[in-house]
DRENBALUM-80175 format. One record per residue (C-alpha): residue in one letter; z, y, x. Coordinates in pm, 1 decimal. Last residue first. Layout:
<pts>
[pt a, [Z, Y, X]],
...
</pts>
This chain:
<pts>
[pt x, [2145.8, 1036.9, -816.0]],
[pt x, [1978.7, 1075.2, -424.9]],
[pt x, [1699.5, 823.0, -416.4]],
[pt x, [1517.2, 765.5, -57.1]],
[pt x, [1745.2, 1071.3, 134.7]],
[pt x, [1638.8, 1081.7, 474.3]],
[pt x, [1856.7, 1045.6, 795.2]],
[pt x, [1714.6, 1127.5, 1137.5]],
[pt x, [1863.5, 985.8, 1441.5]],
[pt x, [1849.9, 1231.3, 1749.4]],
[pt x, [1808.7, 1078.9, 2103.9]],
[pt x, [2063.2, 854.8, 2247.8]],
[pt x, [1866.4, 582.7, 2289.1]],
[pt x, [2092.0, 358.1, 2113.7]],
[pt x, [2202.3, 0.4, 2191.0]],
[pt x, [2616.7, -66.8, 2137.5]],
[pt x, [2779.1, 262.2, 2058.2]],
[pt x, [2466.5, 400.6, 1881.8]],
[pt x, [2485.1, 36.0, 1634.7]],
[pt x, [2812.0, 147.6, 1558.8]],
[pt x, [2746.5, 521.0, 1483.9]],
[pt x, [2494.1, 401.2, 1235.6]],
[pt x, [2763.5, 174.1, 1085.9]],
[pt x, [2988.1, 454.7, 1007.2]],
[pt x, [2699.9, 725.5, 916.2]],
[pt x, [2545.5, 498.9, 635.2]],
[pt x, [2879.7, 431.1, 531.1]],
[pt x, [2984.5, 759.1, 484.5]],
[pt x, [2701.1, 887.0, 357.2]],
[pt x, [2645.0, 597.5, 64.6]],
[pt x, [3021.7, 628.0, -36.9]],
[pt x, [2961.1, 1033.9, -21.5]],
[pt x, [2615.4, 1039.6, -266.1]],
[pt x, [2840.9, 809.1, -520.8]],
[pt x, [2723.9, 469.6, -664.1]],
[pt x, [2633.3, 334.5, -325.8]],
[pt x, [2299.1, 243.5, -143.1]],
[pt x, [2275.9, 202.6, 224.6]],
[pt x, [1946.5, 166.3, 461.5]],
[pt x, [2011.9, 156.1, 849.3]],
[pt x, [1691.0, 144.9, 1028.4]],
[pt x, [1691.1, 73.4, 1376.3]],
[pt x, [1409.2, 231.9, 1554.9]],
[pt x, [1191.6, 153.0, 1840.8]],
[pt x, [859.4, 233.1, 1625.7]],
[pt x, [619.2, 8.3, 1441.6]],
[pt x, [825.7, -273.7, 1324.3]],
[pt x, [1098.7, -66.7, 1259.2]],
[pt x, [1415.6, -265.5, 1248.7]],
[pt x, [1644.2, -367.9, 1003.6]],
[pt x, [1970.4, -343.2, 839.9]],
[pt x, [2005.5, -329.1, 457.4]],
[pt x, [2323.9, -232.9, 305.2]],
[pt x, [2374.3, -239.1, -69.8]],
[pt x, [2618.5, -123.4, -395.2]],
[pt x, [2813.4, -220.0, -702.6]],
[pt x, [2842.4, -528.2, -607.6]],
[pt x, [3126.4, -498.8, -374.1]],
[pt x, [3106.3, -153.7, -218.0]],
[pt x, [3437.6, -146.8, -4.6]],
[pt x, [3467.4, -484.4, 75.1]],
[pt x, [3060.6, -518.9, 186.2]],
[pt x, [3142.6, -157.0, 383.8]],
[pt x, [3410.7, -340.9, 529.8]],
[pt x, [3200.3, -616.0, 669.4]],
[pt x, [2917.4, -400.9, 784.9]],
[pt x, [3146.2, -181.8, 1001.0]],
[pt x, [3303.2, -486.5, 1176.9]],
[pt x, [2958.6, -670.9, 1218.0]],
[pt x, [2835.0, -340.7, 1386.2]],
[pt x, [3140.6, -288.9, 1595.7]],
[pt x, [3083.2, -644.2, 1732.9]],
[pt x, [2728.7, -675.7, 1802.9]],
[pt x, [2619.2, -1017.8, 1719.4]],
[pt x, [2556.5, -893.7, 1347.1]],
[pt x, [2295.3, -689.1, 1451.6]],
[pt x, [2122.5, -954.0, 1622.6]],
[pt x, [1945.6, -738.1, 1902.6]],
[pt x, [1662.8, -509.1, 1931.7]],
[pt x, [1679.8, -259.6, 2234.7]],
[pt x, [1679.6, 88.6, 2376.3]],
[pt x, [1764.0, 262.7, 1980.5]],
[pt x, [1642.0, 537.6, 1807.1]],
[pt x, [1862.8, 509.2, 1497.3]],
[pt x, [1670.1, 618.4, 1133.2]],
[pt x, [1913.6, 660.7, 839.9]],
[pt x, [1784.0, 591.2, 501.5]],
[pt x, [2013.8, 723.0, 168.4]],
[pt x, [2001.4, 536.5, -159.7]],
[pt x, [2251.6, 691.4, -413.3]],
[pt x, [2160.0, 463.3, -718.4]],
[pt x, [1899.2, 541.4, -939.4]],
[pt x, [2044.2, 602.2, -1337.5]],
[pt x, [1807.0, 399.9, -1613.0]],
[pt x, [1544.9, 448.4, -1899.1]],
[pt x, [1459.4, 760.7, -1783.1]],
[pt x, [1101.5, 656.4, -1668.8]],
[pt x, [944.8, 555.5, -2057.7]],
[pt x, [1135.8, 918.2, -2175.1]],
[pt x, [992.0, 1127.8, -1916.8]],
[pt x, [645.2, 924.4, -1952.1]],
[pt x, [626.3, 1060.4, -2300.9]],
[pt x, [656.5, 738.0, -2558.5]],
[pt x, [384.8, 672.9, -2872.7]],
[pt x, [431.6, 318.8, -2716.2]],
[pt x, [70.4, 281.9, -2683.8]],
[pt x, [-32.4, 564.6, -2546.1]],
[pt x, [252.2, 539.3, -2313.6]],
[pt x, [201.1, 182.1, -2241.2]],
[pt x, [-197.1, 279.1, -2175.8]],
[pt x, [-130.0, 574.6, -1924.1]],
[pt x, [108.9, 320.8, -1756.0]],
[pt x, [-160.4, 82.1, -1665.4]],
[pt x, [-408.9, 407.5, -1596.1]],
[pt x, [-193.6, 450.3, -1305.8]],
[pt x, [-143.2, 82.8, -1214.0]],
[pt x, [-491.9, 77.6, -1195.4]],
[pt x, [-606.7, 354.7, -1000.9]],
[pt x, [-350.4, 315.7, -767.6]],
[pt x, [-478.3, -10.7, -714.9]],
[pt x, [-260.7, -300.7, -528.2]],
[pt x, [-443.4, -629.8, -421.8]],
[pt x, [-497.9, -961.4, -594.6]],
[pt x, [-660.8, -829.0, -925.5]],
[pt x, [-606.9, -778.1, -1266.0]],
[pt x, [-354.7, -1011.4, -1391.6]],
[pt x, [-223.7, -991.0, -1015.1]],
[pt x, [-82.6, -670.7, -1061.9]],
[pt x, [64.1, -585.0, -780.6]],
[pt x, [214.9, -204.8, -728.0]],
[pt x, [208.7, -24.9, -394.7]],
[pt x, [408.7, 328.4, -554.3]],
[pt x, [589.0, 359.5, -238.6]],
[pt x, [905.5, 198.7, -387.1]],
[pt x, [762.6, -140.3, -370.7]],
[pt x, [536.6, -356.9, -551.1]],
[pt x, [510.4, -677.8, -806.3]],
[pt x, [387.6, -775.0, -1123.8]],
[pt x, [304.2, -1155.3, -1291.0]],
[pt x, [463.5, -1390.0, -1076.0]],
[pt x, [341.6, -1748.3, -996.4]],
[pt x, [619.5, -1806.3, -744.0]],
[pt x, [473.4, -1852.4, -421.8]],
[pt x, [162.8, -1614.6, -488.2]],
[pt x, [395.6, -1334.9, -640.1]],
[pt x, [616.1, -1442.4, -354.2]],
[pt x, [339.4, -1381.9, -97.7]],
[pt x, [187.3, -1043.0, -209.6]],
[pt x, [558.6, -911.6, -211.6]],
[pt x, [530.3, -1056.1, 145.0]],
[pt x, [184.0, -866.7, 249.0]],
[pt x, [306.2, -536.8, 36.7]],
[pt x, [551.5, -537.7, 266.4]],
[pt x, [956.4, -481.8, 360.9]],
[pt x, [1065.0, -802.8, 322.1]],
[pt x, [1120.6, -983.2, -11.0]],
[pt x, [1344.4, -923.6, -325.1]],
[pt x, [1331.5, -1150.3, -660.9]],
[pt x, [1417.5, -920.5, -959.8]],
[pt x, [1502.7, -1075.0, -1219.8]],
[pt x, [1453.9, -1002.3, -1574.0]],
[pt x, [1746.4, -1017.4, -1904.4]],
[pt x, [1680.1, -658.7, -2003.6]],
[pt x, [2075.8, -582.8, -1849.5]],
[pt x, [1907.0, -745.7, -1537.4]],
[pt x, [1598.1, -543.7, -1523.6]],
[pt x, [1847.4, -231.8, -1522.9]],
[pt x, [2063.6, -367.7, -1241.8]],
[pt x, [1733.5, -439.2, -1001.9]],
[pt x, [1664.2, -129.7, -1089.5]],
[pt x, [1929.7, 60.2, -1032.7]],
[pt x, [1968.8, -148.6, -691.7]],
[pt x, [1650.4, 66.2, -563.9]],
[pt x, [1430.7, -95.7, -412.5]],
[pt x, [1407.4, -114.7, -4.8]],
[pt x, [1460.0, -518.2, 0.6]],
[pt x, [1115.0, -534.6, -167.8]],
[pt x, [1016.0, -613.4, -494.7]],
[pt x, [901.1, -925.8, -678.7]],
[pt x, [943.4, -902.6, -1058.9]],
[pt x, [1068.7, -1203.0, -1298.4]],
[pt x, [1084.8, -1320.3, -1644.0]],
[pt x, [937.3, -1659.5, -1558.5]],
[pt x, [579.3, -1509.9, -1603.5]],
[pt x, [617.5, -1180.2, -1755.6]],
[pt x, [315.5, -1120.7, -2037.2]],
[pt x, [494.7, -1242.1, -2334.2]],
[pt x, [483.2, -871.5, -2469.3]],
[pt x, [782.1, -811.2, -2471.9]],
[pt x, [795.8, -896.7, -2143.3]],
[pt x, [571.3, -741.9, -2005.9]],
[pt x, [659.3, -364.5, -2159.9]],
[pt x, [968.8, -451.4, -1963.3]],
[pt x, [826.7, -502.2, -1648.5]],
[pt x, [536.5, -185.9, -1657.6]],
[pt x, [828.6, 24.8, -1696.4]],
[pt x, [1105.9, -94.7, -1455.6]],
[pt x, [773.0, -144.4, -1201.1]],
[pt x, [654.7, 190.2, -1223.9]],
[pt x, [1021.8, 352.4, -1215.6]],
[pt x, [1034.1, 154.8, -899.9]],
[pt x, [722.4, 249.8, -767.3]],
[pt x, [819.2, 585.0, -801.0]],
[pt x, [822.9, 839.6, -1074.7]],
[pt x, [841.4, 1224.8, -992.0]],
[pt x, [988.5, 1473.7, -1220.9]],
[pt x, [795.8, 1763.8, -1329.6]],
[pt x, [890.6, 1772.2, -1651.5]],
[pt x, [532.1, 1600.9, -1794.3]],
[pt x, [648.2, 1310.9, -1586.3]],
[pt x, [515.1, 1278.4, -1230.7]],
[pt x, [354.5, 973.6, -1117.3]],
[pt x, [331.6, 792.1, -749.4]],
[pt x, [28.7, 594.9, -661.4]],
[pt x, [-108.2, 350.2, -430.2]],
[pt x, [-408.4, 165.0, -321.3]],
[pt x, [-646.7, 492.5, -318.0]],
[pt x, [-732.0, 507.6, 22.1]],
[pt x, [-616.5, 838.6, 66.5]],
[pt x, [-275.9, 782.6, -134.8]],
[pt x, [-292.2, 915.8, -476.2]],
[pt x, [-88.7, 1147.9, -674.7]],
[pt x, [-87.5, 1141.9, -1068.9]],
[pt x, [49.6, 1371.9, -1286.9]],
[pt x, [168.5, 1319.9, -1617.0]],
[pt x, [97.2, 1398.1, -1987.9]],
[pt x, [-21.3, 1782.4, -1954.4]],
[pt x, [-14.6, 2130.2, -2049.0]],
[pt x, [18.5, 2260.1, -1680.4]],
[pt x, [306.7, 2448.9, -1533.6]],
[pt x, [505.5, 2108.2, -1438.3]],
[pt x, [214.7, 1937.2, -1330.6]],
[pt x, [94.5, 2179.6, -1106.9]],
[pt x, [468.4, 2224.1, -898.6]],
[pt x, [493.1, 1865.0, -901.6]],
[pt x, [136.5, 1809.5, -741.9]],
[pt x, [205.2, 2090.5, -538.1]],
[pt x, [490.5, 1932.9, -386.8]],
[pt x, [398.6, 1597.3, -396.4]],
[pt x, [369.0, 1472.5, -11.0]],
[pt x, [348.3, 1104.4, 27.9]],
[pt x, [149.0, 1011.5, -224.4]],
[pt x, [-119.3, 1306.3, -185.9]],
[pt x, [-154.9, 1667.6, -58.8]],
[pt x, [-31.4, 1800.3, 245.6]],
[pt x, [-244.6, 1671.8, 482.7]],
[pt x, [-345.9, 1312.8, 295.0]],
[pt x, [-701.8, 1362.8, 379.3]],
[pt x, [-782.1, 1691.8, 552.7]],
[pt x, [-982.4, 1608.0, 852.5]],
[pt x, [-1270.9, 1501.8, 712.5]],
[pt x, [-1370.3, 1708.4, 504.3]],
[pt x, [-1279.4, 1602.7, 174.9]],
[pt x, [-1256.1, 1791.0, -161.0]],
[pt x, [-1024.8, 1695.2, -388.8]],
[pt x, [-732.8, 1781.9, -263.4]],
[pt x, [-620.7, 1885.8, -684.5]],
[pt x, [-786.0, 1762.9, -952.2]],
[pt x, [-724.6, 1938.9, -1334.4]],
[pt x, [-799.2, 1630.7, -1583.1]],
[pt x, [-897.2, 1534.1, -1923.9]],
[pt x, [-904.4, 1201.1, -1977.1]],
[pt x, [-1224.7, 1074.8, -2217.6]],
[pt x, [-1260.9, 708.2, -2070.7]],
[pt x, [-1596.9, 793.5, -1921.6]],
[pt x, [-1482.7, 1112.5, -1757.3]],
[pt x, [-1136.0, 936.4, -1636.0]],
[pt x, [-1357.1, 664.1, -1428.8]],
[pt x, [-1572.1, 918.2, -1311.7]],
[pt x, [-1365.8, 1159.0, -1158.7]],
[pt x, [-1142.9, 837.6, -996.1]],
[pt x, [-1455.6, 730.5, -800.6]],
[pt x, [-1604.6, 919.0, -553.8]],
[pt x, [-1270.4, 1099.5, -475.6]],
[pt x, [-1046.6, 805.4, -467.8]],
[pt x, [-1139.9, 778.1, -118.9]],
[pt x, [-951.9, 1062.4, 3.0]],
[pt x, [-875.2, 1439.6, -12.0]],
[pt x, [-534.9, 1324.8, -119.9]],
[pt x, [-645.0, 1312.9, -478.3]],
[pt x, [-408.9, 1489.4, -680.8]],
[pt x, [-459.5, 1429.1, -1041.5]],
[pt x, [-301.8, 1631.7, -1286.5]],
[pt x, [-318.7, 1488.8, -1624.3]],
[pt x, [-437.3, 1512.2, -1989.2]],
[pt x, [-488.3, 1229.7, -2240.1]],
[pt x, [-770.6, 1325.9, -2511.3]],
[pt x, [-937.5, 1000.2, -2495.0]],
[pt x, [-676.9, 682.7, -2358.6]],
[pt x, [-782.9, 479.9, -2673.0]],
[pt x, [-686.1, 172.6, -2509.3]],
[pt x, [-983.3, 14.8, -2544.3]],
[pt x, [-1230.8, 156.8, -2304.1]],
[pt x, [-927.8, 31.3, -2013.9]],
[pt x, [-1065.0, -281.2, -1844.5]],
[pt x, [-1442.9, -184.5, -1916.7]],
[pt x, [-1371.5, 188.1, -1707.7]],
[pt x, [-1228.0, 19.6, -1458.7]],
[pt x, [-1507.7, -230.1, -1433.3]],
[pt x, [-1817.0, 58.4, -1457.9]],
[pt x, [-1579.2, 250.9, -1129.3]],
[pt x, [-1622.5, -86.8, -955.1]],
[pt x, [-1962.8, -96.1, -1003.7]],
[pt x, [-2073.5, 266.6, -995.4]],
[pt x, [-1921.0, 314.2, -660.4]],
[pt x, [-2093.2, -16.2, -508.7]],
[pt x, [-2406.0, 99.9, -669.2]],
[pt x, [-2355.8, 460.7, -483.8]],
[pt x, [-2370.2, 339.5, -86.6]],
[pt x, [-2549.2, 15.4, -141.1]],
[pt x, [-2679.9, 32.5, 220.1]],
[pt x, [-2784.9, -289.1, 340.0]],
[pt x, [-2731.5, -415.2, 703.4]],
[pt x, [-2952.1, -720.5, 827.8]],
[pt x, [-2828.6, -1005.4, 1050.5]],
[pt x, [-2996.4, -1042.6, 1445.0]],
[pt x, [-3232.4, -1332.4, 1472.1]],
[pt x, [-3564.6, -1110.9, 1450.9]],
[pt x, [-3535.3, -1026.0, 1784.4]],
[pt x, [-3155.0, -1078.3, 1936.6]],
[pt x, [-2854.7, -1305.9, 1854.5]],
[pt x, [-2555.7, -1169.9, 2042.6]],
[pt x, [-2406.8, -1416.3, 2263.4]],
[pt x, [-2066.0, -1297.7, 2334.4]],
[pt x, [-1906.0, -1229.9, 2645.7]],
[pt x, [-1564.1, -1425.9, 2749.3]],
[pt x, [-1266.9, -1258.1, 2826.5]],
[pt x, [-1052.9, -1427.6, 2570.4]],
[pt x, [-798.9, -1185.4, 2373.6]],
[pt x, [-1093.3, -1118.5, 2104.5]],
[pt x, [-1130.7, -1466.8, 2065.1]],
[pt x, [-771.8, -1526.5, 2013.4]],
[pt x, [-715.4, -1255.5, 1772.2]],
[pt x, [-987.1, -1328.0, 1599.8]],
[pt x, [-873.5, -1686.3, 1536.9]],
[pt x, [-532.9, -1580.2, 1448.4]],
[pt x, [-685.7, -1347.6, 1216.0]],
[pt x, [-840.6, -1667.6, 1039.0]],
[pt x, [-520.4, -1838.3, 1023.0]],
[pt x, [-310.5, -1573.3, 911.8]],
[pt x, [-571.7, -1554.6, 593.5]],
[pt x, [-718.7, -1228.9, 484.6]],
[pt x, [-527.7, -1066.1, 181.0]],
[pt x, [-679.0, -1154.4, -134.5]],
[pt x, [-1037.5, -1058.2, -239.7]],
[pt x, [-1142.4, -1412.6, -312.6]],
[pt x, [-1349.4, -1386.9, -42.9]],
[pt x, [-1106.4, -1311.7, 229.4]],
[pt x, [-985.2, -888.1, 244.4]],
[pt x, [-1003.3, -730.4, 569.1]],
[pt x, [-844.5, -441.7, 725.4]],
[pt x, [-960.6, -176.8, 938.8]],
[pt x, [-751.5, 104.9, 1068.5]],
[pt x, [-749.9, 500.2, 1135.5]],
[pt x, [-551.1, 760.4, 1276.6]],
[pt x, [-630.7, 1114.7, 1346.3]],
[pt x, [-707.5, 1225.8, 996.4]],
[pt x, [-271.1, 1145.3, 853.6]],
[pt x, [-175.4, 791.4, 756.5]],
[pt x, [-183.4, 736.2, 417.7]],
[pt x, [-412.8, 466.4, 433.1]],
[pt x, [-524.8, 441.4, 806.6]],
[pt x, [-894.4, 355.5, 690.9]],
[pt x, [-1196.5, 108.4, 783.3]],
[pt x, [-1216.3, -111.3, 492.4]],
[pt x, [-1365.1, -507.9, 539.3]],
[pt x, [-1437.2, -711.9, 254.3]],
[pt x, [-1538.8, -1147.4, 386.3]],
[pt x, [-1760.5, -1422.9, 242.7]],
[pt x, [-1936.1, -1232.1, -47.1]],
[pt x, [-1983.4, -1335.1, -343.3]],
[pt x, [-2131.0, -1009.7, -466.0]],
[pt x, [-1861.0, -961.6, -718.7]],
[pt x, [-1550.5, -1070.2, -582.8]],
[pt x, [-1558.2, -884.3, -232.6]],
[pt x, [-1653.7, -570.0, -512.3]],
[pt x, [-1312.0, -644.8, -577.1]],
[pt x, [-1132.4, -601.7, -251.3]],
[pt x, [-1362.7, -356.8, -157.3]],
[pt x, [-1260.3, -160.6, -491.7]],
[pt x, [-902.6, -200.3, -423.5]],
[pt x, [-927.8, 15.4, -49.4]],
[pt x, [-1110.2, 291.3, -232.1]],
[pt x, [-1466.5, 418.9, -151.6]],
[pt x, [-1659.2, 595.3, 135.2]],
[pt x, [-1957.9, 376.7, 188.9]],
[pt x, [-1986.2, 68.3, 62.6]],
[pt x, [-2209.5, -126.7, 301.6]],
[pt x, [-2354.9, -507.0, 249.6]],
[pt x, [-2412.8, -630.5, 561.2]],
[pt x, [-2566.7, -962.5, 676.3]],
[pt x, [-2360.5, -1151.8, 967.7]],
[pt x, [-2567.0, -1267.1, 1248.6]],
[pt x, [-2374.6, -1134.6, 1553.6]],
[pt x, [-2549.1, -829.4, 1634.8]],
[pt x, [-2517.1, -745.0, 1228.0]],
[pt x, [-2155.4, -778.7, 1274.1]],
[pt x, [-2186.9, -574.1, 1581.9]],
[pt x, [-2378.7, -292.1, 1438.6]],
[pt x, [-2162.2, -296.1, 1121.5]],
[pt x, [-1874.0, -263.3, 1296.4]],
[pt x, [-2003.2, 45.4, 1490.9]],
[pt x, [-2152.0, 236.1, 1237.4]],
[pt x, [-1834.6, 151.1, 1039.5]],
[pt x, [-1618.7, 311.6, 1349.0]],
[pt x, [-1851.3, 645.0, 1346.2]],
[pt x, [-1846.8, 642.2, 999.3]],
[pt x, [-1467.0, 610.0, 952.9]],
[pt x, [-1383.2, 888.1, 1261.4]],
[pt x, [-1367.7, 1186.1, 1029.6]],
[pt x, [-1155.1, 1056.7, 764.9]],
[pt x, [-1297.8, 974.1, 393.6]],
[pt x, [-1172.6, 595.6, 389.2]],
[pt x, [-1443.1, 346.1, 456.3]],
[pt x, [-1621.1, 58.2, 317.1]],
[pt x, [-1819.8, -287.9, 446.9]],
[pt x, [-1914.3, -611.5, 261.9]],
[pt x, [-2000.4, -917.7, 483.5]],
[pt x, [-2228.8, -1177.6, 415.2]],
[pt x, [-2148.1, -1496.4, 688.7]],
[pt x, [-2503.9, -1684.5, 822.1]],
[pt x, [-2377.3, -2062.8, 823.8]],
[pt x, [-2108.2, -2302.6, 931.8]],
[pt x, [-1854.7, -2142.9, 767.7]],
[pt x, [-1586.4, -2136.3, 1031.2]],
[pt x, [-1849.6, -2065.8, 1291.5]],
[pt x, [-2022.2, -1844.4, 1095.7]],
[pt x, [-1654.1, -1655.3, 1070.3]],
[pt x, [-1599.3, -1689.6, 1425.6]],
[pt x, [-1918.3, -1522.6, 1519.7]],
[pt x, [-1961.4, -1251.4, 1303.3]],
[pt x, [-1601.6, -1166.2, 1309.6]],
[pt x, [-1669.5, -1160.3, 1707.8]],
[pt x, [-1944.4, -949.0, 1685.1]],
[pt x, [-1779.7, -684.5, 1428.9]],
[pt x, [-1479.2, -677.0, 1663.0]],
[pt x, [-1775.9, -619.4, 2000.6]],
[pt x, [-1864.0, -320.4, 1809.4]],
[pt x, [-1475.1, -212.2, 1684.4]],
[pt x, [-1404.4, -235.2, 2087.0]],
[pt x, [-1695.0, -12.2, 2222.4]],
[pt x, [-1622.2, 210.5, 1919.9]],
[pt x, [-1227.3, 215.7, 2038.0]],
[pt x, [-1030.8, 93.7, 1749.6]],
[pt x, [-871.6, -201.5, 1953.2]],
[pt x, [-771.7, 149.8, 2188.6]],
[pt x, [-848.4, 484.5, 2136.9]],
[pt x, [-1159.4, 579.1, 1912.4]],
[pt x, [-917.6, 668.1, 1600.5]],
[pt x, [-523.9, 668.6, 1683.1]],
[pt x, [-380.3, 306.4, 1550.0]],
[pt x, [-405.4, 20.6, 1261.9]],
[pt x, [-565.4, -287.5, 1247.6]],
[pt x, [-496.5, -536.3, 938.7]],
[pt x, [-205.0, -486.8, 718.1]],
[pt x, [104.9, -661.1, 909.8]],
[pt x, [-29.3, -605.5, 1248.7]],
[pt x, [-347.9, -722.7, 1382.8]],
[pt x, [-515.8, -641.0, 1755.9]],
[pt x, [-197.7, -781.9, 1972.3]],
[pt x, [-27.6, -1035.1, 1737.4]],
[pt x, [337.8, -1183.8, 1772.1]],
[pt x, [379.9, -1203.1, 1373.0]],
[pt x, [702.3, -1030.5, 1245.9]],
[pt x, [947.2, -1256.9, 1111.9]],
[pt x, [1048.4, -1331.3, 756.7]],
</pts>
């Protein structure tokens, strides 16, 4: 699937350094006025917006601007205020509103931020209608802000909207008899911090938090998805059933087993998949993941008799197939997990308390749910490169690739790509053996140097390492 050719919207919304750029103020106020304005347009009538933000120092300077220019252009306001990604997606739902807009980088570290929207059904937001913003936002042309009593109001429903989605959570899961559960939940200093305390209070989980106090700079430094160290290190000298980590805008998670061990979105997705299916709950037997899962999985799913349909790298094309297909759970390795029975975006909240219940219910540790199968070797090597050509049109490369296809068979992978935010090729090889998967990984990334690399340093990071 090829990258759109967008200036303002990548392949989750906005996304750069905060107050430089399309996420200048200036810029974010004349964004909300042209969403205002296209939107009505598209509508024909006054659009209701509903507006949150991530816990990062720049998100209530950009949501004071968005909402200013969104309220310049018409639009009526409903604000958040700092709450998770998956609760603007579903609070979207519940006021009827037209259009959900976050401002936050994800797990991006305090100096970044983004803005992504969510269409009224809470899905993703259309291609068509960010093509429209993207071509009013290209043109040079000045808006007509309405003015007097014209312009939209802004409403603040800074702790309803908290207590609404955290009340839903909390209705989903009262039956699952999760009281007396006991977990370490690191919050990334994020969004999930208004809302994940209350949701385990009212279901009776016990837990110790860790990065859970914001302030503004600190989200996702060292804490979080995408660093577990001390989440690992707490977990395993604690008294508890798992650990949780969050990402700072709460759409992810990664577990750790009571042994300290951590499980990914893969050993999320094994677990939640088979449970599915006996349960009659796996439409078509099948789970979309991306071309970066491990080929354990896909293996172990197959000895259970469920395929595993692979897509780009993207929660916006595992979002697709699920769509396509009619599928019933999808994610990638990150710990992004769909579960469209629920909703049509990812919640780390969710999935988490998801596997909380099949372990409570299956009378099963989350050790012994996760080591169900063996990863494979998967090892990521990142090429700086001067250019972007068809790898296979570059003759070492094919040669490389071809004999690492005899040599592996199907008992491993390569998977070439390139970044789609940085000038890098990235080589990604899985193998039974740590050596197969380094020596392969090495060979072909040598090729592709030989033909089109920088020649600065390439980096090579261990995804899985059996």
């Amino acid at each position: 699937m090829q990258k759109r050719k967008t200036k303002y919207f990548g392949t989750d919304g906005i996304r750069g350094k905060a107050n430089v750029g399309p996420l200048d103020v200036a810029e974010v106020l004349r964004l909300g006025e042209v969403t205002a304005e296209v939107l009505s347009q598209q509508k024909k009538g006054r659009v209701k917006v509903g507006l949150g933000w991530d816990t990062r120092i720049s998100s209530p300077a950009l949501a004071a601007a968005l909402s200013a220019g969104l309220a310049s252009g018409d639009a009526q306001v409903l604000r958040f205020g700092v709450i998770p990604t998956p609760a603007v997606s579903q609070l979207t739902r519940h006021y009827k509103l037209d259009v959900g807009i976050v401002i936050s980088a994800s797990h991006n570290p305090a100096e970044d931020n983004g803005i992504k929207y969510f269409a009224a059904t809470g899905d993703k937001f259309p291609d068509k209608s960010e093509a429209a913003l993207e071509k009013k936002l290209a043109s040079n042309k000045r808006n007509h802000p309405k003015t007097g009593v014209q312009v939209g109001m802004i409403h603040d429903l800074l702790g309803e909207a908290a207590n609404v989605y955290a009340a839903d959570m909390v209705k989903r899961f009262v039956d699952e008899k999760l009281a007396g559960l006991r977990v370490v939940a690191d919050l990334a200093n994020g969004a999930t911090c208004r809302t994940v305390p209350r949701v385990f209070v009212d279901l009776g989980i016990s837990a110790k938090y860790l990065a859970d106090i914001p302030d503004g700079i600190n989200i996702n430094h060292k804490c979080g998805s995408c660093y577990l160290t001390t989440a690992i290190r707490e977990t395993k000298k604690s008294p508890v059933h798992a650990g949780l980590a969050f990402d700072g805008d709460g759409d992810r998670v990664m577990l750790i087993d009571e042994k300290g061990k951590v499980v990914n979105g893969d050993r999320i997705m094994g677990i939640l998949a088979v449970h599915y299916a006996a349960k009659g709950r796996l439409p078509k037997r099948t789970v979309a993941a991306t071309v970066m899962s491990n080929l354990g999985l896909e293996l172990y799913l197959k000895s259970k008799n469920i395929h595993m349909l692979r897509t780009s790298v993207g929660d916006r094309f595992v979002s697709q197939a699920i769509k396509k297909k009619g599928l019933g759970l999808g994610g990638e390795q990150s710990g992004h997990i769909l579960l469209p029975r629920f909703g049509p975006t990812g919640d780390g909240l969710l999935t988490a308390l998801e596997v909380l219940s099949v372990m409570k219910e299956k009378g099963k540790s989350l050790s012994q749910l996760a080591g169900e199968w063996r990863d494979f070797p998967q090892l990521l090597v990142n090429i700086p490169v001067k250019s972007r050509p068809d790898f296979m049109k570059l003759k070492r490369v094919k040669e490389e690739v071809l004999a690492a296809k005899r040599s592996l068979k199907d008992r491993g992978r390569i998977n070439l790509r390139y970044s789609g935010t940085e000038v890098l090729a990235r080589v990604m090889i899985e193998a039974e053996a740590v050596e197969q998967a380094q020596c392969w990984a090495h060979r072909i990334g040598d090729a592709i140097d030989s033909h089109i690399g920088s020649g600065k340093r390439r980096v090579a990071t261990w995804l899985t390492c059996a």
